[in-house]
C-alpha positions in Angstrom: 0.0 0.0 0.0 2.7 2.5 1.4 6.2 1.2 1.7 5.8 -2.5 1.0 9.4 -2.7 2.2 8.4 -1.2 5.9 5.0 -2.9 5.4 6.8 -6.4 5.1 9.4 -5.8 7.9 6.6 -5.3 10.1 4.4 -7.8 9.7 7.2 -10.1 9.9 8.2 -9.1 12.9 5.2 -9.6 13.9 4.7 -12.7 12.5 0.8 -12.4 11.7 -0.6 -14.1 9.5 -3.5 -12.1 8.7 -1.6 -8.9 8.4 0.9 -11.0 6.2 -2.3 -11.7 3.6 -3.2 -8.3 3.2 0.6 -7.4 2.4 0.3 -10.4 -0.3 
């Protein structure tokens, strides 16, 4: 949406699935 790249480093560090399907 934004910064992918920030976008993806915080979901991963999260480690959320759901989060990690709205990324994809």
């Amino acid at each position: 949406m934004v910064n992918n790249s920030v976008i993806e480093i915080f979901v991963g560090d999260l480690s959320n699935t759901e989060y990690d399907a709205v990324v994809i």
